[in-house]
NUNUVO-119345 format. One line per 2 residues: number of its first residue (from 0); for each residue x, y, z of C-alpha. Coordinates in Angstrom, 3 decimals. Each point is the difference from the previous one (the first is absolute). Layout:
<dokols>
NUM	X/Y/Z  ... .
</dokols>
This chain:
<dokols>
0	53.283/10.896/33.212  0.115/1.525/-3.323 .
2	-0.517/-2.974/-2.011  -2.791/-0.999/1.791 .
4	-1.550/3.688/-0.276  0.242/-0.262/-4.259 .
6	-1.605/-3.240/0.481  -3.141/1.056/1.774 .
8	-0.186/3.218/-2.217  0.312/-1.784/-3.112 .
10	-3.155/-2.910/1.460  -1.592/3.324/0.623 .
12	0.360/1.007/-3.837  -1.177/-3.417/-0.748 .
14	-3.446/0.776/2.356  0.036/3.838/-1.501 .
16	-0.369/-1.411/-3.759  -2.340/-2.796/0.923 .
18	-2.540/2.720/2.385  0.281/2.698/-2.799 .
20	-0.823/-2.924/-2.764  -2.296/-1.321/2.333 .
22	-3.226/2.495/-0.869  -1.280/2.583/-2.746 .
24	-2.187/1.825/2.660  1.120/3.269/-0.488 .
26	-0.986/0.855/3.863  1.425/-3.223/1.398 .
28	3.373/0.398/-1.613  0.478/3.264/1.623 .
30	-0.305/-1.033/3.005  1.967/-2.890/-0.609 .
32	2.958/2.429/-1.222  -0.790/1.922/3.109 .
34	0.403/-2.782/2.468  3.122/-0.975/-2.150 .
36	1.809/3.169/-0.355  0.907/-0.361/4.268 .
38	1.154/-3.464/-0.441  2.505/0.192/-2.571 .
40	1.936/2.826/1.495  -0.834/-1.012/3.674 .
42	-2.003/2.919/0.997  -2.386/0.953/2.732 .
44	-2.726/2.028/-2.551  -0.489/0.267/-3.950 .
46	-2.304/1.984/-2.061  -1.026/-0.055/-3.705 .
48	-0.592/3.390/-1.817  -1.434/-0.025/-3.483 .
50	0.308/2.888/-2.652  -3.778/1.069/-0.878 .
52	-0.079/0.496/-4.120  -2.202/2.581/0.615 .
54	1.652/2.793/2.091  3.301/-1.384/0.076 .
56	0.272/-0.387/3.217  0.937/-2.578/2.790 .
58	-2.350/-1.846/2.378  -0.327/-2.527/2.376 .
60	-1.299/-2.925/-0.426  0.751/-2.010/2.594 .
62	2.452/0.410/3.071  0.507/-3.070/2.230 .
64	-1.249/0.693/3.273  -0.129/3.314/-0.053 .
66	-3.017/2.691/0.681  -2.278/-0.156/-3.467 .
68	-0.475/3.687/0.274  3.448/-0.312/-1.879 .
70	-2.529/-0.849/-3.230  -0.937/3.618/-0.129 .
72	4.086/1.467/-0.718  1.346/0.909/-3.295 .
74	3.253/0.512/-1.121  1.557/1.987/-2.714 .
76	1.753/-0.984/-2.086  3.864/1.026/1.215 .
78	-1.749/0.514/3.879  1.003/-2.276/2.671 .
80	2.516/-3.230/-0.974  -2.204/-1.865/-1.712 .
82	-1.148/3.524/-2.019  3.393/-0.249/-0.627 .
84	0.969/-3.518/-0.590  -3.592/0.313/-2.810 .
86	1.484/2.732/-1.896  3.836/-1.385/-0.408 .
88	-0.717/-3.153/-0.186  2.805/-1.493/2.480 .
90	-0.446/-1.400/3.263  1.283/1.819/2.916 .
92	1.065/-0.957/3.621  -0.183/2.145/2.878 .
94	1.044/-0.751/3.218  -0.966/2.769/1.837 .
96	-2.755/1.526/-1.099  -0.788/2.566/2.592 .
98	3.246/2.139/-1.023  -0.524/-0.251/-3.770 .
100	-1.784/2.729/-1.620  -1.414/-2.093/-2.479 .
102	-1.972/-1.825/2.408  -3.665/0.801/0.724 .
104	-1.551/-0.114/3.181  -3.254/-0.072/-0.926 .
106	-0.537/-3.765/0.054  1.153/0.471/3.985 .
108	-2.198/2.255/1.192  -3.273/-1.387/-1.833 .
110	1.044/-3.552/1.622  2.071/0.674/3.338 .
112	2.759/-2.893/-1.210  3.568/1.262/0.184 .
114	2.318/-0.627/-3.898  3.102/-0.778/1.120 .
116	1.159/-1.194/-3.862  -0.968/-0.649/-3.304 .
118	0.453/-1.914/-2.969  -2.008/0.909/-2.943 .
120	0.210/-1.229/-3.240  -2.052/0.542/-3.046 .
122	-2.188/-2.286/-2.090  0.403/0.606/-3.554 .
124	-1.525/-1.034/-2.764  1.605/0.459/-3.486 .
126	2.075/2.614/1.414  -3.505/2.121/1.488 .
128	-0.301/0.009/3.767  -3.268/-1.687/1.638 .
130	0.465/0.538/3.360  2.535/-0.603/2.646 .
132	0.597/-2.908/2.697  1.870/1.387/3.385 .
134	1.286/-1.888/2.899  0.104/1.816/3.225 .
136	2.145/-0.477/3.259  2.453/-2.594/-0.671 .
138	0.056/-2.423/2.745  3.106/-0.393/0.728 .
140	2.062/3.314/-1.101  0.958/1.643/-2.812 .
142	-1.618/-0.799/-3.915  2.985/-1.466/-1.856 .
144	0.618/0.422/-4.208  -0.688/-3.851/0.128 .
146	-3.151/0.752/1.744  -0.705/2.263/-2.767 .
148	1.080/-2.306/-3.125  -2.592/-2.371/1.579 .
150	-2.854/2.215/0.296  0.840/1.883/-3.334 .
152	-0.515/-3.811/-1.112  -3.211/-0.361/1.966 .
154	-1.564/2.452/-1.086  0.968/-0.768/-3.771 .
156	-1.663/-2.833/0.410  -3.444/1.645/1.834 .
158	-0.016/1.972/-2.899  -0.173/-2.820/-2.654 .
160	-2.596/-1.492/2.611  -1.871/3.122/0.440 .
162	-0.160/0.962/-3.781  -1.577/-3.920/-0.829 .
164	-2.750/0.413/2.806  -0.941/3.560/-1.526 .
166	0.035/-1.431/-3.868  -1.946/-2.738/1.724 .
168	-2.796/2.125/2.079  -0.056/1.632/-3.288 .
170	-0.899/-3.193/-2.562  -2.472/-0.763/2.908 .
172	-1.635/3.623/-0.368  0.082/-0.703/-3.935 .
174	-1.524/-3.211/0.330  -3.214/1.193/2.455 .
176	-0.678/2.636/-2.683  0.373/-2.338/-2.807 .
178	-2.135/-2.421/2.026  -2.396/2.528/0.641 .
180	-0.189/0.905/-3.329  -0.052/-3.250/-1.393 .
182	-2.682/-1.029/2.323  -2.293/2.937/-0.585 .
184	-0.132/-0.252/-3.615  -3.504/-0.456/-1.461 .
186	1.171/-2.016/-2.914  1.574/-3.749/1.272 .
188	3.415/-0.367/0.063  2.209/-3.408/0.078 .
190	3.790/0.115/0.541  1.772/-3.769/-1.631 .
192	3.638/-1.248/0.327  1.520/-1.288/-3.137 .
194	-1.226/-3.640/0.663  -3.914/1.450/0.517 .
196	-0.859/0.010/3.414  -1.663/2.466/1.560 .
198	1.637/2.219/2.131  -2.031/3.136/0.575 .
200	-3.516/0.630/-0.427  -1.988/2.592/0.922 .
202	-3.840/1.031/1.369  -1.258/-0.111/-3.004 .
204	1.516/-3.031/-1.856  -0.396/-2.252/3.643 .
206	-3.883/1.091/-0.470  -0.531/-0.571/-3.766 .
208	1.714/-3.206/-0.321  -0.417/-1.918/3.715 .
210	2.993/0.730/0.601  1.058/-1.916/3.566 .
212	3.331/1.190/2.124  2.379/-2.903/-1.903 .
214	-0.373/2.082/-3.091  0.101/-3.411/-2.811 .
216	1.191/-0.124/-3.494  -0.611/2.045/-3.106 .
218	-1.342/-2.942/-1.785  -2.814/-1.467/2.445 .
220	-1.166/3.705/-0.053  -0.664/0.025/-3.743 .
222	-1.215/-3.629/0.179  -3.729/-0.411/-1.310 .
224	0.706/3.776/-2.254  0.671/0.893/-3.261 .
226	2.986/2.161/-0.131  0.303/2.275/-3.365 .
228	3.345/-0.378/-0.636  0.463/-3.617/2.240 .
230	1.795/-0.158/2.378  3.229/-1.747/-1.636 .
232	-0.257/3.252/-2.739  0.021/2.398/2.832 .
234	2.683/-1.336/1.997  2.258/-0.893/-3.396 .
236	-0.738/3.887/-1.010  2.893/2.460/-0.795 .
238	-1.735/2.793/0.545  0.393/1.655/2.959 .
240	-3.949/0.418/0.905  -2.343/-2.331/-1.175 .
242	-3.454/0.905/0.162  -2.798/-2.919/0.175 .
244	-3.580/-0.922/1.211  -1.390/-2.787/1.823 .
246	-3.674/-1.864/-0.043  -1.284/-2.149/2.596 .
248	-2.982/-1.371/-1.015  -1.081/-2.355/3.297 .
250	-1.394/0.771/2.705  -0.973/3.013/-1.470 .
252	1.871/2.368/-2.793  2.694/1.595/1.142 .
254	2.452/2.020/-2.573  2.737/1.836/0.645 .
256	2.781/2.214/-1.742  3.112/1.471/0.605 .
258	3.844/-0.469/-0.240  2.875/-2.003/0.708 .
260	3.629/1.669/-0.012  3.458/-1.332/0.917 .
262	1.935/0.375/2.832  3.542/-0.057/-0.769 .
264	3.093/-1.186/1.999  2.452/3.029/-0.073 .
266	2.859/-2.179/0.961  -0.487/-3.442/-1.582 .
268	-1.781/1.967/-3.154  -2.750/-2.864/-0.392 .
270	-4.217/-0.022/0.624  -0.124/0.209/3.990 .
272	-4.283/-0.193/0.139  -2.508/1.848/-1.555 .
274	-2.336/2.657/0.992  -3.682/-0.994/-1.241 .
276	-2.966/3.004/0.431  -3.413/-0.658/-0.752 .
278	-3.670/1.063/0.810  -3.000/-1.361/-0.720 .
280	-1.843/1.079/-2.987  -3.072/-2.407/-0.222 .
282	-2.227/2.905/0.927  1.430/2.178/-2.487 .
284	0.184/-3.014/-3.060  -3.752/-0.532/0.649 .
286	-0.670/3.692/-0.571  1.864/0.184/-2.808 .
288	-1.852/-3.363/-1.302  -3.456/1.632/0.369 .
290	1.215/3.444/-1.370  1.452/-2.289/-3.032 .
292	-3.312/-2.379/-0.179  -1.987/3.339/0.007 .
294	2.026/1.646/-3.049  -0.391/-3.370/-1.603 .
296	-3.750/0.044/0.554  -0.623/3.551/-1.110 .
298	2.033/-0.268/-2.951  -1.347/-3.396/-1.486 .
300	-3.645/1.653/0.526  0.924/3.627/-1.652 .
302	1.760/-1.594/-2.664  -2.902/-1.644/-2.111 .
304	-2.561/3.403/-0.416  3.403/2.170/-0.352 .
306	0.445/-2.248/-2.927  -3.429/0.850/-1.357 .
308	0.616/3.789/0.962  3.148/-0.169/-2.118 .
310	-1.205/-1.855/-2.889  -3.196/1.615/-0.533 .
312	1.753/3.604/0.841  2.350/-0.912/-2.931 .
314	-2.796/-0.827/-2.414  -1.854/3.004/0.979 .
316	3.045/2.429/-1.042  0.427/-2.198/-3.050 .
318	-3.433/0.905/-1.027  -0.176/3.155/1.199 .
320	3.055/0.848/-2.653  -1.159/-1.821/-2.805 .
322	-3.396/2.030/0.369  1.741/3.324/0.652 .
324	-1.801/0.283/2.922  0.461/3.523/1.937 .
326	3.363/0.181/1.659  -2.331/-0.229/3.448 .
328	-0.900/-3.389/-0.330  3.420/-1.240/-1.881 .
330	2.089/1.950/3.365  -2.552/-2.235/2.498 .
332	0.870/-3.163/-1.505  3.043/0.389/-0.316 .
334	0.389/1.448/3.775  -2.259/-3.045/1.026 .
336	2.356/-2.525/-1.934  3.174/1.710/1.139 .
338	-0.936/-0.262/3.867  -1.331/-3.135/-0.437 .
340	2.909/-1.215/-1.374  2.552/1.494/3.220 .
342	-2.653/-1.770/1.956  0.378/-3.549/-1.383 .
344	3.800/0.521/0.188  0.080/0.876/3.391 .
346	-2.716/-3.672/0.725  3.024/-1.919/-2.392 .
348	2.791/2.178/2.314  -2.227/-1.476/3.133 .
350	-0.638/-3.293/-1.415  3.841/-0.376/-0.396 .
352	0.670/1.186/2.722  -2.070/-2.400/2.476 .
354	1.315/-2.457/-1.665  3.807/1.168/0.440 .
356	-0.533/0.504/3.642  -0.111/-3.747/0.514 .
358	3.034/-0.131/-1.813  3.506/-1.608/1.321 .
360	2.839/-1.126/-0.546  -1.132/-3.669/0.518 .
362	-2.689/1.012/-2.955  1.944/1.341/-2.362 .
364	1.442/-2.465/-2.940  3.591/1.267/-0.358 .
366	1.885/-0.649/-3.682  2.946/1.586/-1.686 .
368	-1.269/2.835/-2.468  2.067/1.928/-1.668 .
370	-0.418/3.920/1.576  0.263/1.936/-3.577 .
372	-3.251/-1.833/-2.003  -1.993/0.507/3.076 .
374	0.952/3.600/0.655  -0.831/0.691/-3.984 .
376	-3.187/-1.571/0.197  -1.162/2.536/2.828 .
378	1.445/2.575/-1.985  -1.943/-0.923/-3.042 .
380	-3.222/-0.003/2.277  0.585/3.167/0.761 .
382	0.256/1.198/-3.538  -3.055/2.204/-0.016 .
384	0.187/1.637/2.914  3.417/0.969/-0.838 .
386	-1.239/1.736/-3.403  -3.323/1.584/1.527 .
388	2.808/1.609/2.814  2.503/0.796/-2.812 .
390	2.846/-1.733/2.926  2.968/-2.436/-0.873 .
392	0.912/-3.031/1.567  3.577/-0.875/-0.616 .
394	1.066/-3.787/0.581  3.333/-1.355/0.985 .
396	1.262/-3.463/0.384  2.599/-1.967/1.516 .
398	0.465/-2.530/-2.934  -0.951/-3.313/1.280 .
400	-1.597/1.072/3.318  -2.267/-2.527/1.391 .
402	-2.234/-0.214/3.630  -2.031/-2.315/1.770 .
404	-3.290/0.258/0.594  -3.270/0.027/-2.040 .
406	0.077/1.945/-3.045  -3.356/1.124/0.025 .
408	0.011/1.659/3.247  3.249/1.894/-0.964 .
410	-1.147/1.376/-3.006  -3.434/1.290/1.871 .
412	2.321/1.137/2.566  2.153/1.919/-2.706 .
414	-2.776/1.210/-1.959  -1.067/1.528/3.866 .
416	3.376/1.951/0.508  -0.146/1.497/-4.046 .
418	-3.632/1.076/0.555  1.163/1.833/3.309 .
420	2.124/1.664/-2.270  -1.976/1.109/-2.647 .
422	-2.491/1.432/2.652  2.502/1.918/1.776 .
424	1.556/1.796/-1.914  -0.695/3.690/1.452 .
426	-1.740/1.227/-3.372  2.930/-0.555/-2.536 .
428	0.234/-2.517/-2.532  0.924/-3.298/2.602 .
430	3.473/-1.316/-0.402  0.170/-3.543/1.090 .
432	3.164/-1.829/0.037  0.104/-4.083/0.828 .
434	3.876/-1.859/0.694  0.409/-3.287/0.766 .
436	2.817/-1.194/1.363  1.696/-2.941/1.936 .
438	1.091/0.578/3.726  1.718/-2.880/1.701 .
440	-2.605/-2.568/0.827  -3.186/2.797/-1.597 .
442	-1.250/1.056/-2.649  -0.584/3.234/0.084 .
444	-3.096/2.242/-1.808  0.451/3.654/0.222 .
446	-2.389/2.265/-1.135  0.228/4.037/0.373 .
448	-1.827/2.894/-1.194  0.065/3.693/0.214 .
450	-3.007/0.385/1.751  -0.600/2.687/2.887 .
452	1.661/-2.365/2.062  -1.197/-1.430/3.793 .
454	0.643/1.759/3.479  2.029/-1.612/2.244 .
456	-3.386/-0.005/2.563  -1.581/-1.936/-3.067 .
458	2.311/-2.812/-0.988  -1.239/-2.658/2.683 .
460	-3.466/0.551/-0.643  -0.224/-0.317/-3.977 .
462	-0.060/-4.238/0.312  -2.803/0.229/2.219 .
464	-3.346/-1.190/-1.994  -2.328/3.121/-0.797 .
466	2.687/2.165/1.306  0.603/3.270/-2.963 .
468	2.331/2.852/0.884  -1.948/3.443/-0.095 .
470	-1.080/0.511/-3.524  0.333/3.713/0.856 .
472	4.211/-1.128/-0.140  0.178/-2.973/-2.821 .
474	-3.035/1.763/-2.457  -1.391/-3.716/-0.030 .
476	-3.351/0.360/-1.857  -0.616/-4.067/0.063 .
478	0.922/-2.793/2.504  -1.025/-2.445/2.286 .
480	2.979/-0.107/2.775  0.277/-3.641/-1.259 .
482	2.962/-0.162/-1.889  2.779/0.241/1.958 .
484	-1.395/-2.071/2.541  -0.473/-2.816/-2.872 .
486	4.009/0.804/-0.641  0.592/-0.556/3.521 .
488	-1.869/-3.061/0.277  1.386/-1.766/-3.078 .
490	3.477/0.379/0.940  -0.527/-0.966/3.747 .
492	-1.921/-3.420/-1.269  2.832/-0.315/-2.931 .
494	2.597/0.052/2.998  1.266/3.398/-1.339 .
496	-0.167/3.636/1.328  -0.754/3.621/-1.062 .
498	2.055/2.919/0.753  -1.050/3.549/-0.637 .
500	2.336/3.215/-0.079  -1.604/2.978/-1.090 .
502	0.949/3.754/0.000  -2.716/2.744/-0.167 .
504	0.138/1.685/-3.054  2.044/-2.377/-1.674 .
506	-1.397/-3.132/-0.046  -0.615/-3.393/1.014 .
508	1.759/-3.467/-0.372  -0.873/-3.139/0.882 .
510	2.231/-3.304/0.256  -1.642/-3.665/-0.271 .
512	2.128/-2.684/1.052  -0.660/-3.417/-0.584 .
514	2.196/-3.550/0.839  1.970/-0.331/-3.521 .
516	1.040/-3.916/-0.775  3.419/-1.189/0.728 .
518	2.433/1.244/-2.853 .
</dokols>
């Protein structure tokens, strides 16, 4: 009979691994390894205790057949067998459990059955207890230590099934927040594999776009826009985020912004998809077109009697000192000609301005220009200023440094950061220092002073247009909040960037980088 005994236990293993394989329900497996643990060690009863993280302690979770009210017991660790079995570690057999001391009779009395014996075993995981498994009353005698080497196996095995279902339940908890998240974002959201399709979209992006249930292909979305970079650019990027915009112009405008970032394959390494984020932003470009047409307009119709307020102001004074006129009338024109002349700098600074807000990179004429003459030249500009503030700018070059772009717009933007400088320079004599240097793929223009510095609160606001930090902080006397945001611009539409570290007290430095040519 033996023989035919370790056959039907082992085609009983065979149905154990394919029942605990055969779900990740967390509650479904238990009871599964419930209505198992009896079988495998031919019992009349089993029960299932689990360790709760929180206290420590044991509980029931399930026990086959018996009363529920069992739900409501906990164990110690170290009380009962299976207290004892969870804090060693080692399975235990007891065949008669009403004379052992370790035995608890508290399962009895709540349901009315009668232990006979037990066979617990516990379910590890990486050496920590989970729980424990027990089979009660054999059925036909005694618990044997082959009874036990199979249910010590069992339960290994629950375990690994157990600890799956919980990782499992737990991804699934992930995913409805991430879901929840993703869905309740205002700004749309599409998820892409490598090949993109669309896998994931949310509220938002279904609604902007027409988005149906199939989800589609990256490329019949942006078909009939104008992407800025294309498409091909984006998707050929090394950068990890690559920001762009988007303009439909039929049925009716439609322009968007936003970003599209990698997802990466931690195992195979490669591109697995790409996150894309967006919003729309025709509301917001309109504003900003009748903000920028109303500048425009304002400044082309101040700018022709400001040049007659100038001019004549400035023959006025000239007469005025030629006659020796009282120091009254001389101090009037001269006030009237030195306002008037901040004014029709601020309508050029405006002009410029209007016109640089239309500016991109698909604008912009790019040629190689070597960075040294076209840093000099806004130095030279400068040269007045620099006497009339007694300052210093010192100039150093990377021999041979070059940058793409248009040289133009870089030397404007230079002559920007050196005049920032000058300003600010807390009431000494203004030490301005300009390097230029190479930096992989960059060219980089630094330029640092040893002004009063910026405060940390500060720093994000200074590149906003009109934006000036406190003048009761920097002593600024003159400004339009212009200049930085011109810095900003020029390097964005130049495909560059601007970084600013500044200390309070100390000073401020600002790094220009702009796409270099192949070496």
């Amino acid at each position: 009979m033996a023989p035919v005994r370790q056959s039907e236990r082992f085609e009983l293993f065979l149905e154990v691994g394919r029942l605990l394989s055969s779900t990740l329900d967390l509650q479904e497996l238990l009871t599964i390894v419930m209505q198992l643990s009896a079988r495998v060690v031919d019992s009349e009863t089993a029960s299932l205790l689990l360790v709760d993280p929180r206290t420590d302690e044991l509980y029931f979770h399930v026990a086959l057949g018996l009363d529920p009210q069992l739900a409501k017991i906990r164990l110690k660790m170290g009380e009962g067998i299976c207290g004892a079995v969870a804090q060693s570690g080692k399975p235990l057999i007891i065949n008669d459990c009403q004379n052992d001391p370790r035995w608890s009779s508290k399962m009895d009395k709540s349901s009315g059955f009668v232990t006979r014996s037990i066979l617990a075993a516990p379910i590890l995981l990486k050496g920590r207890c989970i729980g424990v498994v027990e089979a009660i009353n054999h059925r036909e005698g005694d618990y044997s230590e082959a009874d036990l080497r199979v249910f010590e196996a069992f339960a290994s095995q629950a375990g690994v099934a157990i600890e799956n279902a919980r990782l499992f339940a737990s991804l699934q908890g992930e995913k409805v927040k991430m879901s929840l998240l993703f869905n309740e974002m205002r700004d749309a959201a599409l998820l892409t594999d490598g090949k993109g399709a669309i896998v994931l979209a949310n509220a938002a992006a279904r609604r902007l776009l027409g988005l149906g249930a199939e989800g589609g292909r990256i490329e019949a979305l942006v078909e009939g826009m104008t992407l800025t970079p294309s498409l091909a650019e984006i998707i050929a990027a090394e950068k990890e985020v690559v920001e762009f915009s988007a303009v439909r112009e039929e049925p009716q405008k439609l322009i968007l912004a936003g970003s599209a970032s990698y997802v990466r394959d931690a195992q195979a390494g490669g591109v697995s998809g790409r996150v894309v984020v967006f919003r729309d932003v025709t509301d917001e470009r309109r504003e900003e077109g009748l903000k920028r047409n109303f500048l425009s307009l304002i400044s082309h119709k101040l700018k022709t009697p400001l040049a007659s307020v100038t001019g004549y102001s400035q023959l006025l004074l000239s007469t005025f000192q030629k006659r020796g006129a009282a120091g009254f009338e001389t101090n009037a024109a001269a006030a009237i000609q030195a306002q008037g002349a901040k004014l029709s700098s601020l309508v050029d600074k405006l002009l410029n301005y209007t016109v640089l807000e239309q500016l991109d990179r698909s604008s912009v004429v790019v040629t190689e220009f070597p960075v040294a003459d076209v840093v000099q030249e806004a130095v030279r500009s400068l040269e007045t200023q620099t006497a009339e503030t007694k300052g210093r700018i010192e100039l150093e070059t990377e021999p041979g440094l070059a940058a793409l772009g248009d040289p133009l717009l870089v030397r404007d933007l230079v002559k920007n950061l050196l005049e920032n400088g000058l300003k600010f320079s807390g009431g000494k004599p203004p030490e301005v220092r300009v390097r230029c240097r190479r930096e992989g793929a960059l060219a980089a223009i630094e330029v640092s002073d040893r002004g009063p510095g910026i405060p940390p609160e500060e720093v994000d606001r200074v590149f906003r247009k009109f934006y000036q930090v406190d003048a009761s902080f920097t002593g600024q006397v003159d400004g339009w909040g212009l200049g930085l945001s011109f810095v900003q611009k020029v390097a964005a539409a130049l495909g560059g960037t601007v970084r600013l570290e500044s200390k309070v007290g100390e000073g401020s430095r600002f790094t220009v980088s702009l796409p270099a040519p192949e070496r």
